[in-house]
N, C-alpha and C positions, 0 to 999 in steps of 0.2 A: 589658830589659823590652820584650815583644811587646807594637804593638797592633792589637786584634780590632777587623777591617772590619767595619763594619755591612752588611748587602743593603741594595742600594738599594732606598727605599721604590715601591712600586706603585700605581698610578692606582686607582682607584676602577672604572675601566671593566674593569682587569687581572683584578683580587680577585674581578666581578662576572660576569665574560665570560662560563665554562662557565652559569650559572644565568640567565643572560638572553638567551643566544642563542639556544636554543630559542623561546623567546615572539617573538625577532622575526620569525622564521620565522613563527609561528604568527599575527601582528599582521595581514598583509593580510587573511586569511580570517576573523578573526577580526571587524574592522572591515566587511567586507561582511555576513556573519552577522548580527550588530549593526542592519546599516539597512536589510537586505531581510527579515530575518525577526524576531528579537526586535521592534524597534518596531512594525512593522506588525501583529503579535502585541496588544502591549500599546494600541497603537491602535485597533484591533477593541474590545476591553474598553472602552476610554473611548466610542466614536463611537455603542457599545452602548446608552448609556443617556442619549442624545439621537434627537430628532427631528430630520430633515435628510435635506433634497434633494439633496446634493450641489457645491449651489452657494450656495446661501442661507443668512438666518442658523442657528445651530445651538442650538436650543430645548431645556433639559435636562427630562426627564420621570421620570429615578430607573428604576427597574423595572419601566414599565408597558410597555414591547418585549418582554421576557421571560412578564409575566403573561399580554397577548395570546397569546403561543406557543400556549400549551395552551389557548387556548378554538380556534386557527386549524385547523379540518378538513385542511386543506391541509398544515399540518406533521408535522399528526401521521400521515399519510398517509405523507409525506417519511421521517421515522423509523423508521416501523414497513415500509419500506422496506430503508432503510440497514438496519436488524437482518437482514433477509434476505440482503443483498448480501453483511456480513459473517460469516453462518453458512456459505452455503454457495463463498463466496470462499476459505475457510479449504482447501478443499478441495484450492485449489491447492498447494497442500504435502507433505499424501501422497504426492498424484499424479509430482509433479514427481520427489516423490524414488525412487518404483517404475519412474517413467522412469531416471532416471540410473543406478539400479543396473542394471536391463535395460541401459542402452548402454557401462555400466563395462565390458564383456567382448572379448575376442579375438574374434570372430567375425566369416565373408564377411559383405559387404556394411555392417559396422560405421557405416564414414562417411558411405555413402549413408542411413541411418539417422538417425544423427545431428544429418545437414545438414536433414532434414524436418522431426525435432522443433525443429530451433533455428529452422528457418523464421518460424513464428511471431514469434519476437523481434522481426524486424528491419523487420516491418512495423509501420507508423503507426496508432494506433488509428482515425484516423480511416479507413484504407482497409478495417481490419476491421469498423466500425460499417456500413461501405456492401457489403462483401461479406454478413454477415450480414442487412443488410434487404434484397439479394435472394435468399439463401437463404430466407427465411421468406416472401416478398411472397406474398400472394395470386393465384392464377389461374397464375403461371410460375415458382415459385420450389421449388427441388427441394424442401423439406420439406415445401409444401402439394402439391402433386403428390404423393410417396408416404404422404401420409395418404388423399389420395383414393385413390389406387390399391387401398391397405389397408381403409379403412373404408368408402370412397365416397362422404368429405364432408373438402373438406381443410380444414387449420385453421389460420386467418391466427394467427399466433401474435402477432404485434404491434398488431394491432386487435383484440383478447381480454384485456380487462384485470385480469383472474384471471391471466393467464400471461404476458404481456409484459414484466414483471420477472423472469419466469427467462429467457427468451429474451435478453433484453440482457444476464444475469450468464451464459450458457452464451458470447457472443461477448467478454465481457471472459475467462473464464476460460482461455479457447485461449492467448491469447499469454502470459496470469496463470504457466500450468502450464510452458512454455517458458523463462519465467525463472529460477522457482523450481526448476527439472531443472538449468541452467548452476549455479547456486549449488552445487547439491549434485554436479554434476557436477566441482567446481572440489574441492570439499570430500572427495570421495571420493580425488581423488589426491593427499592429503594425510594419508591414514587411515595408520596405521603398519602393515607388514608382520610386523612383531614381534611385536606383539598378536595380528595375527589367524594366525600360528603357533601361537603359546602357546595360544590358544583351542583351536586345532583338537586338539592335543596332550591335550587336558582334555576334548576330545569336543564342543565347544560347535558345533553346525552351523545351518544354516535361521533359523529364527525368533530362536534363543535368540543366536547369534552377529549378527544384526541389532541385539537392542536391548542385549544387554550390553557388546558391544563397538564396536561402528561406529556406531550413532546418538549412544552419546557423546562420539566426537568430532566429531560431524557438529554441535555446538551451536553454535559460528559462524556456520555456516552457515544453522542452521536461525532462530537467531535473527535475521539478515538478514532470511528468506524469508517470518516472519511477522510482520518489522516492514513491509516493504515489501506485502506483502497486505492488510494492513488500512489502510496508507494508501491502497492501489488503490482498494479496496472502499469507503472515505467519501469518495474526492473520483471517483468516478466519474461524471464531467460529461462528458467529451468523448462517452464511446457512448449516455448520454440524448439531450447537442445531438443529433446525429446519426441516431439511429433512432427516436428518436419525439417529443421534443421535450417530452418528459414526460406523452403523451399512452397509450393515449385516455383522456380527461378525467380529466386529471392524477395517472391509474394509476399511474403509472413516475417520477412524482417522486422522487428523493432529493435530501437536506438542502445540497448545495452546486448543484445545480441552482435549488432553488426559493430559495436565497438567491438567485442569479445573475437572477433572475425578480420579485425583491425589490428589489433594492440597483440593478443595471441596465440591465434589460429596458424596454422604451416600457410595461410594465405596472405598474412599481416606482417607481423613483428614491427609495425608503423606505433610504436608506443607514442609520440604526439599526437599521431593521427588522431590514434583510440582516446587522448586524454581529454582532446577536443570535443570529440563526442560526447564522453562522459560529462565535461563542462556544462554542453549545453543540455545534456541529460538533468544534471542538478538543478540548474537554473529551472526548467519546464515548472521540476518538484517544489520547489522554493517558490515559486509565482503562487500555483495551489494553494498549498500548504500555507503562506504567509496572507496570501487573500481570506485565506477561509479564518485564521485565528484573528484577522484585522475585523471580521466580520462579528466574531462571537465574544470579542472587547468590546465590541461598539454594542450590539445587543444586550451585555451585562451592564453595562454603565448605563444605558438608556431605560435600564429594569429598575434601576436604585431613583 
């Protein structure tokens, strides 16, 4: 009579290994995410619906940060702002991607090309906030100089508070449009060759071979390109600081500036005030942002 060895029994750790080892990879980022962004997230909401200097005690008031909002000129200034920055911020995406297919190609001088549009990237907004306010300055700044030359009256475009907020989204969009061109410059060499065989075979050229074939797989891509522009486009504070300060008389505010002028600036120290702000600053981002991926779930299911 044979007897059957049993396997030796396995740890807990053994049984578990393949299913948990990936999370611990994922634990340190995951633990940073956590205390630099979720809390501080969730903390904005609570700080929202107190009075508070900063330092002092912190006074609960319920909703009345929020109801101020819309009676506050200033805000709604701010917003109706942002709505602008994010219509025509969007821009950058097109653009970007009429860039990358123009530089998709064999041809002389390709890199020297290239190297120009990716120029933009690598510079700091803040060096482009100061290139473009002397591009626009008054009296010596080449854009007022060829309007005088043309009309014979130049036009300070950032002391014009009808235009000073296209002026600041024409110098955030330069380097906007540089990014979003790499994205899809990365995306393009990644498009399958097969496809756009078989297209051609079936006639598909121009226009029709752009969106039937290559813009969808460019959805990666494209998704990045219009996650990362509408974040540009609401937290654009660095080219406000910098070119006008929210000015003239608080023209060119947007919603994370005049929080920052809120919460604190020598004019604020209203840390609810600014959290309020911030709130509905996020919320705007999360409408976007969550319409656009509900969009490109229902696109990929509807592809299967």
């Amino acid at each position: 009579m044979t007897m059957t060895s049993q396997p030796p029994r396995q740890s807990w750790w053994k049984r578990n290994q393949q299913r948990l080892t990936p999370w611990l990879f994922l634990a340190p980022g995951l633990l940073m995410f956590g205390i630099y962004v979720v809390y501080p997230i969730l903390e904005s909401f609570r700080i929202s619906f107190f009075q508070w200097d900063g330092l002092g005690e912190m006074k609960y008031i319920g909703t009345d940060n929020y109801t101020e909002l819309w009676g506050d000129r200033n805000f709604v200034t701010s917003l109706k702002n942002n709505v602008i920055w994010l219509v025509l911020y969007m821009l950058a995406v097109p653009a970007g991607l009429l860039i990358a297919l123009f530089l998709n190609q064999t041809v002389f001088g390709i890199r020297l090309y290239k190297s120009l549009f990716f120029f933009p990237f690598v510079i700091s907004q803040v060096v482009v906030g100061l290139m473009f306010s002397w591009f626009y300055a008054p009296n010596f700044g080449l854009l007022y100089k060829l309007t005088e030359w043309i009309s014979g009256k130049g036009i300070a475009v950032l002391a014009d508070p009808d235009l000073v907020t296209y002026g600041v989204i024409a110098a955030g969009l330069w380097p906007q449009i540089a990014y979003c061109m790499i994205l899809y410059l990365t995306g393009l060499n990644n498009v399958s060759t097969d496809q756009i065989e078989a297209a051609r075979l079936d006639g598909a050229k121009g226009i029709k071979m752009l969106w039937y074939v290559i813009l969808p797989q460019l959805r990666p891509a494209t998704f990045i390109a219009v996650v990362v522009t509408v974040i540009g486009a609401l937290r654009s504070f660095d080219l406000i600081s910098i070119m006008t300060n929210g000015g003239p008389f608080g023209s060119s505010r947007v919603l994370s500036y005049y929080m920052y002028e809120q919460a604190l600036s020598e004019y604020g120290y209203r840390m609810g005030y600014g959290a309020a702000i911030a709130v509905v600053l996020f919320g705007i981002m999360m409408v976007f942002i969550s319409g656009f991926i509900w969009k490109m779930v229902r696109d990929e299911k509807g592809g299967y």
